[in-house]
C-alpha positions in Angstrom: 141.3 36.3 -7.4 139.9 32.5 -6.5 137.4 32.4 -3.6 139.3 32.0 -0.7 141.3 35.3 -1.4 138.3 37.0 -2.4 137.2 36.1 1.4 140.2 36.4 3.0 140.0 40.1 1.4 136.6 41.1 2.8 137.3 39.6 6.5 140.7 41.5 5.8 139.2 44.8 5.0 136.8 44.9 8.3 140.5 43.9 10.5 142.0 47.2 8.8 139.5 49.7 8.3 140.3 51.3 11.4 144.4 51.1 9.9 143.1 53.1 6.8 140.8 55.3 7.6 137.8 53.8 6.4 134.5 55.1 6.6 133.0 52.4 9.3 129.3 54.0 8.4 129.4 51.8 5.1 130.3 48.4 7.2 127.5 45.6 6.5 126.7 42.4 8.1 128.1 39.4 6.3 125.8 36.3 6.1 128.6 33.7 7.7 127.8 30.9 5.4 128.7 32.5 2.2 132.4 31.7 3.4 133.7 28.1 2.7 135.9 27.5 5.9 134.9 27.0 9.8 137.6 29.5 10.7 136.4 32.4 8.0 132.5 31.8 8.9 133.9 32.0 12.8 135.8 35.0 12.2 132.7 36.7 9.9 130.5 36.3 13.1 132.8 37.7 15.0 132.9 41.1 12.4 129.3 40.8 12.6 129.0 41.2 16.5 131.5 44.2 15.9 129.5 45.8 13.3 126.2 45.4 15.7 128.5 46.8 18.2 131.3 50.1 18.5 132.8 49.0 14.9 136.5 48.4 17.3 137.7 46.3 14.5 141.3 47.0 15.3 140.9 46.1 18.6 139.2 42.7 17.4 142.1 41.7 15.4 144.5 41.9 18.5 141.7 39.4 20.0 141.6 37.2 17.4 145.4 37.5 16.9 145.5 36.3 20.6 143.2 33.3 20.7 144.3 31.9 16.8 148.3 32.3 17.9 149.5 28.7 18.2 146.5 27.0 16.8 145.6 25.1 14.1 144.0 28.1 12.4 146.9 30.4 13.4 147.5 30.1 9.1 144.6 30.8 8.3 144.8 34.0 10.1 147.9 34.9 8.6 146.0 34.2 5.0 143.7 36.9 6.2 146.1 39.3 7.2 148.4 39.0 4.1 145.4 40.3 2.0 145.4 43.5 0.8 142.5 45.6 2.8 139.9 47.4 0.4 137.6 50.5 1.2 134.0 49.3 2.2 132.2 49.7 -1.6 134.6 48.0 -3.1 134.4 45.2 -0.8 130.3 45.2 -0.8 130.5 44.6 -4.5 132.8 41.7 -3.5 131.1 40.4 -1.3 127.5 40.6 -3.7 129.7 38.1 -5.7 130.2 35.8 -3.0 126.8 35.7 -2.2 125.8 34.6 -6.0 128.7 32.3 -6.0 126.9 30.6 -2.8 123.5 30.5 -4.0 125.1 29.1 -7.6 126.8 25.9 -5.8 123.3 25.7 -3.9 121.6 25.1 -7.0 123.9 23.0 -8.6 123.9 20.8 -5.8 119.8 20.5 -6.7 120.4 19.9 -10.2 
């Protein structure tokens, strides 16, 4: 799975969780810049003021649906939605990857 699926899955997974079932008590904050476009960081704040809020997830895809439709981003958002949703601990361990990823190509950048 390249990076941009891998993120697509996680911002994926948050969108559906109320679709499967999920337990919304293992939900996490994601740290926005760990994701490599404008439109997945914008879309991982938006999660974020979810988690902090009543977890509504499925109710905040319908909002984002709304706003991305017709718009430049309006693929992007269909990248997000065509990935397969995962339950919560299997995207945190996802997610833990992403994080090294980011702080890798920070320190490469150095070197």
């Amino acid at each position: 799975m390249n990076i941009i699926d891998r993120e697509n899955a996680i911002l994926a997974s948050f969108l559906y969780s109320d679709d499967m079932g999920t337990d919304k008590t293992q939900a996490f904050i994601l740290d926005d810049v760990v994701f490599t476009s404008s439109y997945r960081r914008a879309t991982a704040n938006k999660i974020n003021d979810e988690t902090k809020g009543d977890k509504m997830y499925g109710y905040l895809s319908i909002t984002l649906e709304g706003h991305t439709e017709g718009t430049i981003y309006e693929q992007d958002w269909i990248d997000i939605l065509a990935q397969t949703p995962m339950p919560f601990n299997v995207i945190n361990k996802v997610y833990d990857d992403l994080v090294v990823e980011h702080k890798s190509r920070i320190i490469k950048a150095f070197v």
